[in-house]
N, C-alpha and C positions, 0 to 999 in steps of 0.2 A: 802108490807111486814110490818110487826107487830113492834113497838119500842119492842124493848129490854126491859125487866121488871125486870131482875136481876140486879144484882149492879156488874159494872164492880169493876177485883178484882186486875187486873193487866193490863200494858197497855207494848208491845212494839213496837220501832221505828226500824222502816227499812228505813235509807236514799240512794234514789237514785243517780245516778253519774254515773260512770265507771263503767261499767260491770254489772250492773242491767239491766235486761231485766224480763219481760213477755211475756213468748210461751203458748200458747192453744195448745193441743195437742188430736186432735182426734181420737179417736179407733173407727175400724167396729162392735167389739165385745162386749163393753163397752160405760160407760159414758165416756165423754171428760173429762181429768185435765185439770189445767191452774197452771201452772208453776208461781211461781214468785222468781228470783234468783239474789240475791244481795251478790254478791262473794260467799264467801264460807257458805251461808247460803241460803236453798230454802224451799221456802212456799208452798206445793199444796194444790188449793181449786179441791174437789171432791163433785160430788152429795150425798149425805146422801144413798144411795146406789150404787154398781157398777153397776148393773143391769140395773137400773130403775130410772127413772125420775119422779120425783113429784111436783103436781103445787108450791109447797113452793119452790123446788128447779129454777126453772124458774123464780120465784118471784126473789128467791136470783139474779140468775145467768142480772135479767134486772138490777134490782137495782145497781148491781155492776158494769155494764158497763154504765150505767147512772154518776155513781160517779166518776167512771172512766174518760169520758168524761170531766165531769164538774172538775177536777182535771187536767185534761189535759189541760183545755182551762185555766184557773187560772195559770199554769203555762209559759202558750206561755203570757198570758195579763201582766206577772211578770218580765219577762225576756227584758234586752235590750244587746243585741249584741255588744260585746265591741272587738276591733281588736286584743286583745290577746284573745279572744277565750273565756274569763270567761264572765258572768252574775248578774248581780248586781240587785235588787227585785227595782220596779217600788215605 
């Protein structure tokens, strides 16, 4: 997928913890969502159509689970397990 050529104009943060999750959520009839719900506030990523899948969308959709992935593993390499249960960054 293509860098971004616009000039980001806002940025926001969604921290994880309690009650954040991400569900993919597949339709027979549709494209899939992907759910991201961080308490009372949820994010859906959708295909640029409901209908139809496009190679940019696919692009999108590796990209994302790639970063995902590598966000995932930066946070298990961050994390060290303390006997009250909290996390303290490596």
């Amino acid at each position: 997928m293509a860098r971004r050529r616009t000039h980001r104009i806002s940025t926001i943060t969604l921290n994880t913890g309690r009650g954040a999750r991400a569900t993919n959520h597949p339709y027979p009839a549709r494209t899939p969502i992907l759910a991201l719900d961080f308490g009372a506030l949820s994010v859906l990523v959708t295909t640029s159509a409901g209908d139809l899948v496009t190679a940019s969308d696919v692009d999108f959709a590796r990209e994302l689970a790639s970063e995902a992935h590598r966000f995932a593993r930066s946070v298990e390499r961050s994390f060290h397990g303390l006997a009250n249960g909290r996390g303290v960054a490596a």
